[in-house]
PLY file of the C-alpha trace (Angstrom):
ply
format ascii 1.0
element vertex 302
property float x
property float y
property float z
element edge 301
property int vertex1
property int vertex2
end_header
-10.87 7.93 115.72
-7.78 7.09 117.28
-4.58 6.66 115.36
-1.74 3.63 115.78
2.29 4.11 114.72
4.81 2.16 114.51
6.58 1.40 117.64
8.08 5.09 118.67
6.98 7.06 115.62
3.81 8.87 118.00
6.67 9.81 120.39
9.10 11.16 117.53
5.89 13.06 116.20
5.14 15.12 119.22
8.80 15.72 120.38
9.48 16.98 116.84
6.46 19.07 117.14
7.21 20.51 120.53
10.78 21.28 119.34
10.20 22.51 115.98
7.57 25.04 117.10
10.31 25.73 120.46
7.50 25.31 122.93
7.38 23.84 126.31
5.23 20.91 127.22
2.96 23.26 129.00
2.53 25.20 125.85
1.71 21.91 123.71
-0.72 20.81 126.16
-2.49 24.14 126.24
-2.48 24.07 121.96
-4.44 20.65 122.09
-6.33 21.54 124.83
-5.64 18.90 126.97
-4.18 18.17 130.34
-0.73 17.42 130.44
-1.24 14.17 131.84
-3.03 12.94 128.63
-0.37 14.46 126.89
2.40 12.35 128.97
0.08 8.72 128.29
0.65 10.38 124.21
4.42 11.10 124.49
5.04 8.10 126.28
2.57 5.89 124.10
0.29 4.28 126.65
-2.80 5.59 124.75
-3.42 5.87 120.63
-3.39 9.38 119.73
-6.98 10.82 118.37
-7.19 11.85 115.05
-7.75 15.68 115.67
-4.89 16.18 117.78
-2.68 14.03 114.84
-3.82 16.92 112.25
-2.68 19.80 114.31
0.63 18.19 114.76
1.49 16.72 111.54
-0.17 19.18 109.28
1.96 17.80 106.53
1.30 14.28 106.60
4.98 13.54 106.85
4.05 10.54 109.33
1.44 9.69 106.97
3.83 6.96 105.88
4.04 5.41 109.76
0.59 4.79 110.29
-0.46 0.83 110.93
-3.75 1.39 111.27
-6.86 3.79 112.11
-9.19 2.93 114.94
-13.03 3.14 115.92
-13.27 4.85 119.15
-14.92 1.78 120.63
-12.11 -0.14 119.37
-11.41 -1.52 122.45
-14.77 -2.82 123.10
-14.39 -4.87 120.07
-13.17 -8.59 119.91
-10.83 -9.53 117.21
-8.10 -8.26 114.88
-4.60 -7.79 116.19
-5.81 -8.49 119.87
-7.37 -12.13 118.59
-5.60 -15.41 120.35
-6.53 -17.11 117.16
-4.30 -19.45 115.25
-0.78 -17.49 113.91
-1.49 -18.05 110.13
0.85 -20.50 108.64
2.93 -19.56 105.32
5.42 -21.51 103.06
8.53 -21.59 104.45
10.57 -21.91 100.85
14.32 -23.38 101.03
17.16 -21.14 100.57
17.18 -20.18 96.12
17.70 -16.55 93.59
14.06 -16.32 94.45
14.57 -15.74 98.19
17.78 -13.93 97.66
16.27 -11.87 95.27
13.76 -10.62 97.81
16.08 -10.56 100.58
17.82 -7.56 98.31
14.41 -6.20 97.45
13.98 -5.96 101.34
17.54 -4.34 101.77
16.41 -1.74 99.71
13.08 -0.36 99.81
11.70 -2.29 102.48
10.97 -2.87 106.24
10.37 -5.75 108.79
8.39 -4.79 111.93
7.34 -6.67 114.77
5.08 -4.31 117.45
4.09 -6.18 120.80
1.96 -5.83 123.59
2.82 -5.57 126.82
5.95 -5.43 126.31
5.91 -9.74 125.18
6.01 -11.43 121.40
5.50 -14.45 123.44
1.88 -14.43 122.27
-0.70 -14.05 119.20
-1.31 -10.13 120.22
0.61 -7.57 118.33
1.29 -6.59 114.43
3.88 -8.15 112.34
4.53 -7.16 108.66
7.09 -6.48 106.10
6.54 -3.48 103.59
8.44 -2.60 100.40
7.81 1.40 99.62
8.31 2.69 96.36
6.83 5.85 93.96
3.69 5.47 92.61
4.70 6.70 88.80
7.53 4.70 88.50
7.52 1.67 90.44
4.07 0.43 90.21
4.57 -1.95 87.15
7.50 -3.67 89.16
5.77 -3.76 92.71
2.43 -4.80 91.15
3.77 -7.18 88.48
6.96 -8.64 89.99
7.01 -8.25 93.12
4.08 -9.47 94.35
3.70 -12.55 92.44
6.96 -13.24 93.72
6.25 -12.64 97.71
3.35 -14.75 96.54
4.82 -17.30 95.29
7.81 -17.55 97.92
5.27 -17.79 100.69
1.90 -18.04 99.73
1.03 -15.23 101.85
-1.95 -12.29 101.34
-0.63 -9.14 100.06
-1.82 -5.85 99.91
-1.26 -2.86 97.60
-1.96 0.93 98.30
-0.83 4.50 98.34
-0.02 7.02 101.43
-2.80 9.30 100.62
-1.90 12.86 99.89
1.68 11.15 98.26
2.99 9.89 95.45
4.78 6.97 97.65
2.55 3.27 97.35
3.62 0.25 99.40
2.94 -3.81 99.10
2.34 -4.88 102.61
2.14 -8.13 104.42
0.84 -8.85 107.91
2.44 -12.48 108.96
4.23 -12.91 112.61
5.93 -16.12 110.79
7.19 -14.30 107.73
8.52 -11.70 110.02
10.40 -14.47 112.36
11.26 -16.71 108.94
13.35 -13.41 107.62
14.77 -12.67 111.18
16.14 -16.08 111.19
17.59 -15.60 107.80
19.62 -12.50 108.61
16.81 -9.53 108.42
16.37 -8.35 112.15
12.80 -6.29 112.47
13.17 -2.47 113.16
15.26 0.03 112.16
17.75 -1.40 108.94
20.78 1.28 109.10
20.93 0.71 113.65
20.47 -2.82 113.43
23.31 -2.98 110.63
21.76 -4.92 107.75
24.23 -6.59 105.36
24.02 -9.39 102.85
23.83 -12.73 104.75
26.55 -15.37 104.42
23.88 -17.74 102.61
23.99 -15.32 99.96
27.57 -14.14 99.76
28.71 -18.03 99.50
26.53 -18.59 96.39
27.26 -16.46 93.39
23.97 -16.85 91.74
22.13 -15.83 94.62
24.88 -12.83 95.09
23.97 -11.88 91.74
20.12 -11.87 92.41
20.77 -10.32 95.45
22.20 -7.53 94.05
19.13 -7.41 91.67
17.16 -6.63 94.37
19.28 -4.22 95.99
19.53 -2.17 92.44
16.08 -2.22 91.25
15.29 -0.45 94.72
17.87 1.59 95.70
19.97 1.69 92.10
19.30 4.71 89.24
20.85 4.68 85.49
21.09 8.18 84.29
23.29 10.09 81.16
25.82 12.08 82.23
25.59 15.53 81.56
26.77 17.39 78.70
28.51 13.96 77.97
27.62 10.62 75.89
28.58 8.41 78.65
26.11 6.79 81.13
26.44 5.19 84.73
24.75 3.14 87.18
24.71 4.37 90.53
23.69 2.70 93.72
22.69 4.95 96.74
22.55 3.62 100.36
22.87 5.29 104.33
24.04 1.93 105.86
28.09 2.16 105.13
28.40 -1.91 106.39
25.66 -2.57 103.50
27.47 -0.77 100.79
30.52 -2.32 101.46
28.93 -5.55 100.99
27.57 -4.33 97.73
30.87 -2.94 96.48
32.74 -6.16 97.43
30.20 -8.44 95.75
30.79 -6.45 92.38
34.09 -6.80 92.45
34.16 -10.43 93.42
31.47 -10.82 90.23
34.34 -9.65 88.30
32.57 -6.26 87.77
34.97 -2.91 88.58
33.01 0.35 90.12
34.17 3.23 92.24
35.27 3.23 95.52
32.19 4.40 97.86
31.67 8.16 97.24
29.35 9.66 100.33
26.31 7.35 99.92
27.01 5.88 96.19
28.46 3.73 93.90
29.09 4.30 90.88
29.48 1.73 87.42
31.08 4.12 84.76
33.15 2.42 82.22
30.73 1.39 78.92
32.14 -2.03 79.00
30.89 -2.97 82.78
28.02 -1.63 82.88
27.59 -4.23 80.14
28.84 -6.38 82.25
26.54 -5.44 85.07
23.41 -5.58 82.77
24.83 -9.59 81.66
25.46 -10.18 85.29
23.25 -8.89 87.63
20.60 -6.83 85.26
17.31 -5.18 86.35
13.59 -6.71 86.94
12.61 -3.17 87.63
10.87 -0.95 84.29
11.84 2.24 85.59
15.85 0.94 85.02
15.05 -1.55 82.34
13.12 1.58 80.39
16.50 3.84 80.00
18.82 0.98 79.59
16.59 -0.40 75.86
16.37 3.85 75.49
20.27 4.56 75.30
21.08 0.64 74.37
23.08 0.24 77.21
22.12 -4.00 77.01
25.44 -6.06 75.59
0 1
1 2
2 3
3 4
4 5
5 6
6 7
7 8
8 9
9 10
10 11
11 12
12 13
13 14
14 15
15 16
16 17
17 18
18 19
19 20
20 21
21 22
22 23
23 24
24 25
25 26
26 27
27 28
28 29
29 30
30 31
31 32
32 33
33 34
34 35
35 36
36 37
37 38
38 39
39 40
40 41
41 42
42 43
43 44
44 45
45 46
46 47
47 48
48 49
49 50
50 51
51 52
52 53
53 54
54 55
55 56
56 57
57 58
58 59
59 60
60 61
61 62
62 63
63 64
64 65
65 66
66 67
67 68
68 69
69 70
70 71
71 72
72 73
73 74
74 75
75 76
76 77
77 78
78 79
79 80
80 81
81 82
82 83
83 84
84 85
85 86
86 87
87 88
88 89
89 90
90 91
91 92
92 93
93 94
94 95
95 96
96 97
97 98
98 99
99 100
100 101
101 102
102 103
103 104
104 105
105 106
106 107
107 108
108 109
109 110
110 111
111 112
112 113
113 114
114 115
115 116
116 117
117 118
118 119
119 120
120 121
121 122
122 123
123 124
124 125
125 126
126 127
127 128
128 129
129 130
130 131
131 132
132 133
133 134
134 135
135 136
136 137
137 138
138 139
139 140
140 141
141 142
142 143
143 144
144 145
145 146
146 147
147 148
148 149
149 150
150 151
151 152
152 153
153 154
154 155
155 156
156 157
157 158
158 159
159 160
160 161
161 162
162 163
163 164
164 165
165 166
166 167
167 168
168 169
169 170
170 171
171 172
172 173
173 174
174 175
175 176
176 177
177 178
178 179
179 180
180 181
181 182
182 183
183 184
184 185
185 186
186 187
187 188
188 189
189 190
190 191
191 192
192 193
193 194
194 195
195 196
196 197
197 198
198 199
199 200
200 201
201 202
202 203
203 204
204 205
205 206
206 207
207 208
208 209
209 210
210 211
211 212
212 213
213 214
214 215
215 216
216 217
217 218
218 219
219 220
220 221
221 222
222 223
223 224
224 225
225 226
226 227
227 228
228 229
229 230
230 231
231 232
232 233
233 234
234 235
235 236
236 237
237 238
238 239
239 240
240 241
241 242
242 243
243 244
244 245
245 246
246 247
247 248
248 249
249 250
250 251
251 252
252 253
253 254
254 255
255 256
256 257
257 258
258 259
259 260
260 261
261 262
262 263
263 264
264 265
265 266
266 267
267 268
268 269
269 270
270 271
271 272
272 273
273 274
274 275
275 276
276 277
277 278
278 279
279 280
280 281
281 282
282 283
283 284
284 285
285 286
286 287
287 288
288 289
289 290
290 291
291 292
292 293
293 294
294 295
295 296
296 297
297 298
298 299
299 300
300 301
């Protein structure tokens, strides 16, 4: 069985390996018992990598999560699938609303575009394109499963799928749709890697306030928490985020919603003060249980 990654992922995996174990190509050639050639058409991505040498170099499944897809050996032989010519399926292309801006924050946080080509061209049918939203099992499932997906759904009238990274607690809604993936390039979310490519809030949401606010939904009920204070009877809302463009977006939208927070601490932002985070729960609120659950436990809600 051979195994496919995302674009780059099979090369991270065995240059991680090689240098975590501080061997020399030689050496990890010799471990998998092949020639170094093969090795080279592995590093360099030219050929799928088999399943046994996968398991001797990510014994703990940490690129579990960056797997597209698991192949027949004669997978080649066979017509079909991601190497068809056959007709790009066609989804609902819904006009700018909350709904799409909503989503566009729900992609901000916890998920990913990604557009994988062959032969180095997009220019035809051959190739995988999907968007996935990640999130944990035991506490995002209601949202993702309830909310989430009848929302993709009914945005775009698209397929979805639901499932787990086995061996994890981490489940993820996926969708394989080359249009989807160019109809959310075109509306600000590049494929690839969010925090290089710079992600922010698009200027069709900033310039409406109802889809800022619904934006900013999104963004919290992926990347947000709402926690007590320790020791204290005092509460905050805290958003957490790697791309520093992004949370300046976030910080500025608050503020121009009329609701004060901290200036950005390391990755977060924090909501402190009792009567904004009432504010925040009027304004913005959460679709997401794990959130909505504390807020109705400490009666946070206005």
């Amino acid at each position: 069985m051979r195994i496919k990654f995302f674009k780059g992922k099979q090369k991270e995996l065995i240059k991680n390996f090689k240098d975590s174990n501080n061997l020399t190509w030689k050496k990890v050639s010799e471990l998998l018992k092949i020639k170094e050639g093969k090795l080279k058409a592995f590093y360099e991505e030219t050929s799928l990598l088999d399943k046994k040498y996968y398991l001797i170099l990510d014994k703990t499944k940490e690129y579990s999560k960056f797997i597209i897809e698991k192949k027949q050996e004669n997978w080649g032989q066979k017509k079909g699938g991601t190497n068809s010519r056959g007709r790009t399926k066609k989804i609902k292309r819904p006009p700018e609303s909350k709904e799409l801006a909503e989503f566009y924050g729900i992609m901000l946080g916890d998920g990913n575009s990604h557009r994988t080509c062959r032969y180095n061209s997009c220019n035809d049918k051959r190739g995988t394109f999907m968007i996935r939203i990640v999130g944990d099992s035991r506490l995002d499932n209601t949202y993702l499963t309830n909310y989430v997906k009848p929302l993709i759904k009914n945005l775009f009238k698209v397929s979805i799928r639901i499932s787990k990274f086995k061996g994890t607690n981490a489940m993820f809604l996926e969708v394989h749709s080359k249009e989807l993936v160019n109809f959310l390039e075109k509306k600000g979310f590049k494929p690839g890697n969010k925090i290089k490519n710079k992600l922010r809030i698009p200027n069709w949401i900033k310039r409406n306030n109802n889809y800022l606010k619904n934006c900013l939904r999104g963004l919290y009920d992926t990347d947000g928490s709402v926690y007590k204070i320790t020791n204290q009877n005092s509460h905050q809302i805290c958003f957490t985020g790697a791309n520093i463009n992004l949370m300046k977006d976030v910080r500025n939208s608050l503020l121009k919603l009329g609701i004060k927070c901290s200036k950005i601490s390391k990755k977060d932002i924090y909501i402190t003060k009792k009567s904004e985070l009432q504010k925040f729960l009027k304004v913005i609120g959460f679709n997401n249980y794990r959130h909505l659950k504390k807020v109705r436990m400490w009666n946070l809600a206005p």
